[in-house]
Biotite code that builds the C-alpha atoms (Angstrom):
import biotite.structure as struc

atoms = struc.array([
    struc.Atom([-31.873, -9.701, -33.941], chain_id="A", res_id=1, res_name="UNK", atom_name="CA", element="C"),
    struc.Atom([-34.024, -9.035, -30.387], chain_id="A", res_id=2, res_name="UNK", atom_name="CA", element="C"),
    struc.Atom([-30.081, -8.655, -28.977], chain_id="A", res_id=3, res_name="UNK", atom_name="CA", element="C"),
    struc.Atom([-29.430, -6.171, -31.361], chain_id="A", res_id=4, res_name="UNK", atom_name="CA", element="C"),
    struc.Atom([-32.337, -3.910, -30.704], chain_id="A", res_id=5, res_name="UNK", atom_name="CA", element="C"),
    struc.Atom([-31.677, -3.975, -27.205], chain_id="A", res_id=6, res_name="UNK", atom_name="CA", element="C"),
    struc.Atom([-28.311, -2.940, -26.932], chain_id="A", res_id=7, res_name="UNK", atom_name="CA", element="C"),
    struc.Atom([-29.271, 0.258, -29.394], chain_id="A", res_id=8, res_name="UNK", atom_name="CA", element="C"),
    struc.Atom([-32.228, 0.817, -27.200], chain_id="A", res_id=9, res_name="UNK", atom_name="CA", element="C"),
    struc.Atom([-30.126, 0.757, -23.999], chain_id="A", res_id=10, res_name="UNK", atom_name="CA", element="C"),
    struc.Atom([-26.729, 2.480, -24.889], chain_id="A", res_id=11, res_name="UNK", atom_name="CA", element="C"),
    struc.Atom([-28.502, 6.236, -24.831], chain_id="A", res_id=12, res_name="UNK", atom_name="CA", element="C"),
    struc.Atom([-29.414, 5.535, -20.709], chain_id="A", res_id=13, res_name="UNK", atom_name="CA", element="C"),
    struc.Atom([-25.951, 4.148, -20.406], chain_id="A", res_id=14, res_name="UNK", atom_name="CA", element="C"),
    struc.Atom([-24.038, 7.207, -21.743], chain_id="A", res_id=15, res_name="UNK", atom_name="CA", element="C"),
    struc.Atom([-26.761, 9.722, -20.010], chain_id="A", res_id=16, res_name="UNK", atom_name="CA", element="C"),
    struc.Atom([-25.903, 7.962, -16.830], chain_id="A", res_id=17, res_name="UNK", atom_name="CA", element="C"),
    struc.Atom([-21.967, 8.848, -17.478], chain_id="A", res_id=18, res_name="UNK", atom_name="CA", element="C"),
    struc.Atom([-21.269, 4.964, -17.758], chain_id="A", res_id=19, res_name="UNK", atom_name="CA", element="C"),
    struc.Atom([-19.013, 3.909, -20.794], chain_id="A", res_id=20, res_name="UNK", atom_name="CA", element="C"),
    struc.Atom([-19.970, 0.952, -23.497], chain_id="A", res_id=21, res_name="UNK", atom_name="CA", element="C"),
    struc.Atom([-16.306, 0.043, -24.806], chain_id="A", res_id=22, res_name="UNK", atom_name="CA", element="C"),
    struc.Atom([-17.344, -1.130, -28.102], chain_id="A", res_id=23, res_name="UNK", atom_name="CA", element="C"),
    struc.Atom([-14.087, -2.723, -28.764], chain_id="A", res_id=24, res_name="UNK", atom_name="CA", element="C"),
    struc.Atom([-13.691, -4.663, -25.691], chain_id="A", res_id=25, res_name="UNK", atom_name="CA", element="C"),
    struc.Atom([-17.300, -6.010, -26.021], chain_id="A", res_id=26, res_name="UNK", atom_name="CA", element="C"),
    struc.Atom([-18.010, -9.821, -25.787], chain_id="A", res_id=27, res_name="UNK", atom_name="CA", element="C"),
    struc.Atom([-20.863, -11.910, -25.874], chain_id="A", res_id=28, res_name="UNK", atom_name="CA", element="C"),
    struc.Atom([-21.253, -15.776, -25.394], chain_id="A", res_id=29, res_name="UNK", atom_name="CA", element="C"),
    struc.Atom([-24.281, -17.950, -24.989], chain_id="A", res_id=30, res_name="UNK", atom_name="CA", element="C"),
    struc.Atom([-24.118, -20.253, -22.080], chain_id="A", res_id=31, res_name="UNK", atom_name="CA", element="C"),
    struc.Atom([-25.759, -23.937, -22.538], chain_id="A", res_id=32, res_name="UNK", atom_name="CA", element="C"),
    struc.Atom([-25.646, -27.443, -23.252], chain_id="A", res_id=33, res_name="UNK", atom_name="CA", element="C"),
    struc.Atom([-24.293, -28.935, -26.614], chain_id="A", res_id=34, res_name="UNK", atom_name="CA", element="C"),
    struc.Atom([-27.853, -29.581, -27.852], chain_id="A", res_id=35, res_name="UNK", atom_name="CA", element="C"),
    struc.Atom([-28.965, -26.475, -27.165], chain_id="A", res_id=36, res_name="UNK", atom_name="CA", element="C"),
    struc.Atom([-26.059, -24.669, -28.228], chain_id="A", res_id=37, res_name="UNK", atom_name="CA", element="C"),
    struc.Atom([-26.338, -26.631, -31.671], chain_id="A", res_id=38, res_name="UNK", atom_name="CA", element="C"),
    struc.Atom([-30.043, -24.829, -32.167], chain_id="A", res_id=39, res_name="UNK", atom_name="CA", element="C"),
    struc.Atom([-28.691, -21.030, -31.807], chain_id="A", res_id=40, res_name="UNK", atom_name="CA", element="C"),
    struc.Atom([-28.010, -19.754, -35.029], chain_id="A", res_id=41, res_name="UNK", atom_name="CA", element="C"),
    struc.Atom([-25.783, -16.892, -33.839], chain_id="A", res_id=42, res_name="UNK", atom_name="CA", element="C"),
    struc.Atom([-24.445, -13.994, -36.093], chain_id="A", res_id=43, res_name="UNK", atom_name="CA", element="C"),
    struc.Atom([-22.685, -10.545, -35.786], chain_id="A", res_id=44, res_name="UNK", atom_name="CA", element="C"),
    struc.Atom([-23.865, -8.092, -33.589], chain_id="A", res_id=45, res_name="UNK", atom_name="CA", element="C"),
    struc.Atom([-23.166, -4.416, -34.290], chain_id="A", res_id=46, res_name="UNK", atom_name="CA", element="C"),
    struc.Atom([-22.371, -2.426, -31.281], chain_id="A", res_id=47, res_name="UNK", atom_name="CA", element="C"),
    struc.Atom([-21.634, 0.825, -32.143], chain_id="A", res_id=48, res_name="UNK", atom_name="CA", element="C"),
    struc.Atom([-19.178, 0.863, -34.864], chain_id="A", res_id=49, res_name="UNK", atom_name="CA", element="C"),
    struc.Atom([-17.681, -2.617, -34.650], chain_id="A", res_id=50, res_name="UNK", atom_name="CA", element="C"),
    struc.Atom([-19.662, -5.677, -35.490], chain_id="A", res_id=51, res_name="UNK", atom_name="CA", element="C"),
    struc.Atom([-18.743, -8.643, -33.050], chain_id="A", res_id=52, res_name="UNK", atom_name="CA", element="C"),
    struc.Atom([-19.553, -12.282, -32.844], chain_id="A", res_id=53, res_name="UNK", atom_name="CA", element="C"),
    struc.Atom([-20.206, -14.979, -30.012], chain_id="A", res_id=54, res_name="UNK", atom_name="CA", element="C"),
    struc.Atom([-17.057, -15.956, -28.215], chain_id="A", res_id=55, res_name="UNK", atom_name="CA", element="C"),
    struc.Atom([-16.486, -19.470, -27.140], chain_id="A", res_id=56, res_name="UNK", atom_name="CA", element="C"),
    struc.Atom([-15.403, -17.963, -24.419], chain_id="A", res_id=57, res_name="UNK", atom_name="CA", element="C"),
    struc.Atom([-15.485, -14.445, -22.122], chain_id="A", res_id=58, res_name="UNK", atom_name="CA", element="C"),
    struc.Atom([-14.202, -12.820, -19.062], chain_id="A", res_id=59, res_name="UNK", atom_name="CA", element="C"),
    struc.Atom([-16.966, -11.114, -17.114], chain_id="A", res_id=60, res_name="UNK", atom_name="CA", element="C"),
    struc.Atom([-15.705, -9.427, -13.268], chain_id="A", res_id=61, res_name="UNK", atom_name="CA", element="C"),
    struc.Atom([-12.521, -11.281, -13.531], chain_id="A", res_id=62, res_name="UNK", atom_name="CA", element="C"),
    struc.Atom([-13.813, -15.146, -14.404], chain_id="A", res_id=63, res_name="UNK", atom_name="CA", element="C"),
    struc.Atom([-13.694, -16.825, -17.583], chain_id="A", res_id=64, res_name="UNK", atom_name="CA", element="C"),
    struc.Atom([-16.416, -18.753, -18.236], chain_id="A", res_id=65, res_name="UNK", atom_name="CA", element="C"),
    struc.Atom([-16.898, -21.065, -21.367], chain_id="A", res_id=66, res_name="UNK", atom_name="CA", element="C"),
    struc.Atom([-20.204, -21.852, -23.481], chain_id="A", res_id=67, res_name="UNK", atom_name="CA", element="C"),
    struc.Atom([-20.866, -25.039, -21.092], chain_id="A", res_id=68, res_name="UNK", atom_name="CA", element="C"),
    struc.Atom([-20.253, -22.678, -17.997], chain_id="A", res_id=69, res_name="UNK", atom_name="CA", element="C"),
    struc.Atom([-17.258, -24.262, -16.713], chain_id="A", res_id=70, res_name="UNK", atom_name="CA", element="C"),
    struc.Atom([-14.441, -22.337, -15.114], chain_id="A", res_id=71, res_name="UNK", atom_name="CA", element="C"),
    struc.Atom([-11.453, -24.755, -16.940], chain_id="A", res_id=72, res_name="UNK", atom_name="CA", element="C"),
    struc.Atom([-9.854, -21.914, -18.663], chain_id="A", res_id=73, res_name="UNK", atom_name="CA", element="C"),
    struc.Atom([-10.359, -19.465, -15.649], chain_id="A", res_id=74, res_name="UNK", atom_name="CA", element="C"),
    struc.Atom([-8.370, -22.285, -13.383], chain_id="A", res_id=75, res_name="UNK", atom_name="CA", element="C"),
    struc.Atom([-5.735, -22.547, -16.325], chain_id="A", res_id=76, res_name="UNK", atom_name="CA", element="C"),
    struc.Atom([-5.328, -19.169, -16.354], chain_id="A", res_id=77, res_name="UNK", atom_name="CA", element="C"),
    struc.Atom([-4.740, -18.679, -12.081], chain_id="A", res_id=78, res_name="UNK", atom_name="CA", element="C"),
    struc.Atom([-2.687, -21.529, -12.196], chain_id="A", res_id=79, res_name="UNK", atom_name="CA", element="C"),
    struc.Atom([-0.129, -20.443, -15.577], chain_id="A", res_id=80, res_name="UNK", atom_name="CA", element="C"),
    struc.Atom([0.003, -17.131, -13.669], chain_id="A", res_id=81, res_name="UNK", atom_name="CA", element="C"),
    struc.Atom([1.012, -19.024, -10.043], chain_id="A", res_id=82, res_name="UNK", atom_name="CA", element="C"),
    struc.Atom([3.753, -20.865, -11.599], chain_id="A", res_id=83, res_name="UNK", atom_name="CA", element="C"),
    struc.Atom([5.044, -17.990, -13.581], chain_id="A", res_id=84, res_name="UNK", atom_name="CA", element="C"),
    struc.Atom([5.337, -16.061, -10.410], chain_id="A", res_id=85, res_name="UNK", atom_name="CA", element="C"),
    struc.Atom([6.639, -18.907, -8.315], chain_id="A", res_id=86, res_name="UNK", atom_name="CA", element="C"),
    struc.Atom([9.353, -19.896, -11.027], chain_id="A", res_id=87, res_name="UNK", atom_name="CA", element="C"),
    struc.Atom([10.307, -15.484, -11.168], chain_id="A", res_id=88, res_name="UNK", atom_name="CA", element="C"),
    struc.Atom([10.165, -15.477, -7.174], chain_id="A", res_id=89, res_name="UNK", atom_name="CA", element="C"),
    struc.Atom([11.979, -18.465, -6.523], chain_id="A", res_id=90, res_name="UNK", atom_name="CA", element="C"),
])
């Protein structure tokens, strides 16, 4: 897979540049509609040691975003965490 190749081809500049590729925290997702979602025949990548597969969903800076690149579970996330604070604060 072109994906694949990349990521081998690009991790020696990462770790000569002192960044760090956390193989076990690694997530990909591809972002599109249904019907073109339904044409991507997506398997395991291997990154490093661990082989991982598409999520249906990924944080990426702090947002979750979903296949369809809607922010629903990001919002149910903020707002599970405001009420949890405003029911331990109140």
């Amino acid at each position: 897979m072109a994906m694949q190749h990349y990521i081998e081809d690009t991790r020696p500049s990462i770790l000569n540049d002192r960044l760090k590729l956390n193989d076990d925290k690694t997530e990909y997702l591809f972002i599109g509609t249904r019907q073109k979602l339904s044409k991507i025949s997506a398997g395991p990548l291997a990154v490093g040691d661990p082989q991982i597969t598409p999520a249906q969903e990924a944080k990426n800076l702090g947002c979750w975003l979903d296949q369809h690149f809607r922010m629903e579970t990001y919002i149910n996330k903020i707002c599970s965490a405001s009420y949890f604070h405003l029911q331990n604060n109140g």
